[in-house]
C-alpha positions in Angstrom: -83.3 -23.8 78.0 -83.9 -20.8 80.1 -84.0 -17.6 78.8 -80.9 -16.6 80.4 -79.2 -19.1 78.0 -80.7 -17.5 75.2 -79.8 -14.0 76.3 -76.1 -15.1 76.4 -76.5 -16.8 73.4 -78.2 -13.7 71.5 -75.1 -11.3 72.7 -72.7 -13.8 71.4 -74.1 -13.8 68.2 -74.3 -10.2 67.9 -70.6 -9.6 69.3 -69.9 -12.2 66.5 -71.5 -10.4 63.9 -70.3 -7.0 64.8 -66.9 -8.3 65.0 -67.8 -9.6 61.4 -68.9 -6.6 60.3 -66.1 -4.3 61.1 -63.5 -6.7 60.5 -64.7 -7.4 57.0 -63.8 -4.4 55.0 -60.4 -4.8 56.7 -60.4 -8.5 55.8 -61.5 -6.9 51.6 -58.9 -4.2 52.1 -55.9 -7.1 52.6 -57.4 -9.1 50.2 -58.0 -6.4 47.8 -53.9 -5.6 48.2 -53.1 -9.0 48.0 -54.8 -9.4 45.2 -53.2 -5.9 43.3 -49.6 -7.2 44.6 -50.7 -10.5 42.4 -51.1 -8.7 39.5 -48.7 -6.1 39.8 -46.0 -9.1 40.2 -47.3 -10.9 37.4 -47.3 -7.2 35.2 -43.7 -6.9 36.5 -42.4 -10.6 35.6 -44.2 -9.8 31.9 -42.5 -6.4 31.1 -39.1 -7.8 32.8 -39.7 -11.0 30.2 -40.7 -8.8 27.2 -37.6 -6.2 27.9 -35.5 -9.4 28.5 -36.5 -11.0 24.9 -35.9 -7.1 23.4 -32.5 -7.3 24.6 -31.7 -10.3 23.3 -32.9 -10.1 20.2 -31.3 -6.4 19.6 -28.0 -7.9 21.4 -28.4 -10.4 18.3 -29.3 -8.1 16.1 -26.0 -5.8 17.1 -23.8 -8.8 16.1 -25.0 -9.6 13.1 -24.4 -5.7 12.5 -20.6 -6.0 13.9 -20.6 -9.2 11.8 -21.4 -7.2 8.6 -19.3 -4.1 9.3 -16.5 -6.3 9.8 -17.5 -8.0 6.5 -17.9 -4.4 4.7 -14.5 -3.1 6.5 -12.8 -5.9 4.8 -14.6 -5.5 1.7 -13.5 -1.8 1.7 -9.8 -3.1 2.1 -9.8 -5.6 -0.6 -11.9 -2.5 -2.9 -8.8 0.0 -2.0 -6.0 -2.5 -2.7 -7.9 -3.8 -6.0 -8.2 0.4 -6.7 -4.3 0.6 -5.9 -3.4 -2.4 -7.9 -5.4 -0.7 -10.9 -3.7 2.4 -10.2 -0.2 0.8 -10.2 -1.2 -0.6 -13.4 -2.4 2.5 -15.0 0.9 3.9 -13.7 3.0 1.5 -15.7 0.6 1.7 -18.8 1.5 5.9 -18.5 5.3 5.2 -18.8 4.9 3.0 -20.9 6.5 0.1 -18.8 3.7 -2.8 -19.9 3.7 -1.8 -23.3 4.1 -5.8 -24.0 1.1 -6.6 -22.9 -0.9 -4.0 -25.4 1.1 -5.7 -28.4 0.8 -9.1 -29.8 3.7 -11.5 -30.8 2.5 -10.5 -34.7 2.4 -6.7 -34.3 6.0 -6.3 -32.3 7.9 -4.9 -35.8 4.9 -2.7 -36.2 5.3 -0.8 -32.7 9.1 -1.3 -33.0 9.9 2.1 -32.4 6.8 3.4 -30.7 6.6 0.7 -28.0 7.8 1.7 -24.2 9.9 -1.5 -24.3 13.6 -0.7 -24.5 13.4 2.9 -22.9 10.7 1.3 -20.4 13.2 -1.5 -19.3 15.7 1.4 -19.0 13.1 3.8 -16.2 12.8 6.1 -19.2 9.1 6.4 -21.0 8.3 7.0 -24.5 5.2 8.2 -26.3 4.0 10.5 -28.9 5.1 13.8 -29.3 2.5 16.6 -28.3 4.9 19.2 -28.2 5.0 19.2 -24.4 6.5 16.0 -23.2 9.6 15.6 -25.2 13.2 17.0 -26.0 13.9 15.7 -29.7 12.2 13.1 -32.0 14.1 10.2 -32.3 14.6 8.2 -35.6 13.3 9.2 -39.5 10.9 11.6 -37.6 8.7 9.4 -36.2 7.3 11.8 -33.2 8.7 9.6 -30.5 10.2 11.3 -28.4 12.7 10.3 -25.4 11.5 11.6 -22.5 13.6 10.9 -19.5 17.1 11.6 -20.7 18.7 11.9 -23.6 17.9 9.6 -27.1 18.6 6.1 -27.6 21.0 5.7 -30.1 19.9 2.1 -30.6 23.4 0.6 -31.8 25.8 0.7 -29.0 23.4 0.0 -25.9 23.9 3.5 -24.4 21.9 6.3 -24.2 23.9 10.3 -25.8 24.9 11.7 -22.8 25.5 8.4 -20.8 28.4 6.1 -20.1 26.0 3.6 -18.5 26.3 0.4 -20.5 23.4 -1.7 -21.9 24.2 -4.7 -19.7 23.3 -3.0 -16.1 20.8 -1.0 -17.5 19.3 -4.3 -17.9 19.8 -5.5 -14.5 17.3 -7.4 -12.7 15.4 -7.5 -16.0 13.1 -10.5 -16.8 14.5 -12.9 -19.7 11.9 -12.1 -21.3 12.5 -8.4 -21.1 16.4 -9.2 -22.1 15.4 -11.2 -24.6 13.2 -8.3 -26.0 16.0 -5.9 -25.8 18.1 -8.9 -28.0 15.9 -8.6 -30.9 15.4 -5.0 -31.1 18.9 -4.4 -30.8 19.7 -7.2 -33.6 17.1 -5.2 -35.6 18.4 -2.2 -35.5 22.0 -3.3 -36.7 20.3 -5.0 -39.3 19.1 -2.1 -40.8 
């Protein structure tokens, strides 16, 4: 080989490795960048998986909420008609309109004249005289007093003071109410 050949063959090598030598830090830069794209992509698909999985499990955890605030409304319902139903009750206990269910079969002559049953199946109420509730003792001065109206009178069926008869007081009365009013009125003409 003459030394021509080697010459060309020298310059080639060094245009080679001069072209090497500036294109590499471009060739590091892409790479570099390449490589930083990688791992901002594979950041990216992470936090977009870990706000994914967040979402779902706080989009389950908000219906299981709805699920027990719909549980807790309806408890609240049933809690305020059981607290109505008690205060109908207490109502009826106050005027004395489920006075049977305070007294035994056995203990009816003892409350006989006490007891809200005939006035209560009339819309009157009855009770014990405190001075304020009353307008007049009823009976052998017993302090019951007739509160709605004037005295029973116990014999005909009719209030003093009213023409209304016995029979549609009792209207839309229970038999068992009616046949409460039966005895007490057959007691009191036994007397």
């Amino acid at each position: 080989m003459s030394t021509t050949a080697w010459i060309i063959l020298a310059v080639v090598v060094a245009l080679i490795l001069i072209g090497l030598l500036v294109l590499m830090p471009r060739m590091r830069a892409k790479a570099r960048e390449k490589k930083a794209a990688r791992e901002l992509s594979q950041r990216r698909e992470r936090v977009a998986t870990e706000h994914r999985e967040e979402a779902g499990t706080r989009a389950t955890r908000a219906e299981e909420a709805e699920r027990k605030a719909a549980i807790a409304q309806q408890n609240a319902a049933a809690e305020r008609a059981e607290a109505e139903r008690h205060e109908q009750e207490a109502q009826l206990h106050e005027r004395g309109l489920a006075d049977d269910q305070l007294i035994d079969d056995h203990e009816r002559d003892r409350f006989q004249g006490v007891a809200g049953g005939d006035d209560a199946m009339r819309g009157g109420s009855a009770g014990v005289t405190d001075g304020t509730r009353g307008e007049g003792t009823r009976g052998e001065g017993n302090g019951v007093t007739g509160a709605r109206g004037g005295a029973d009178d116990g014999v005909t069926g009719t209030r003093s003071g009213s023409d209304e008869p016995a029979a549609a007081r009792q209207a839309g009365n229970t038999e068992y109410e009616q046949g409460r009013h039966d005895e007490a009125t057959e007691r009191k003409t036994r007397r």
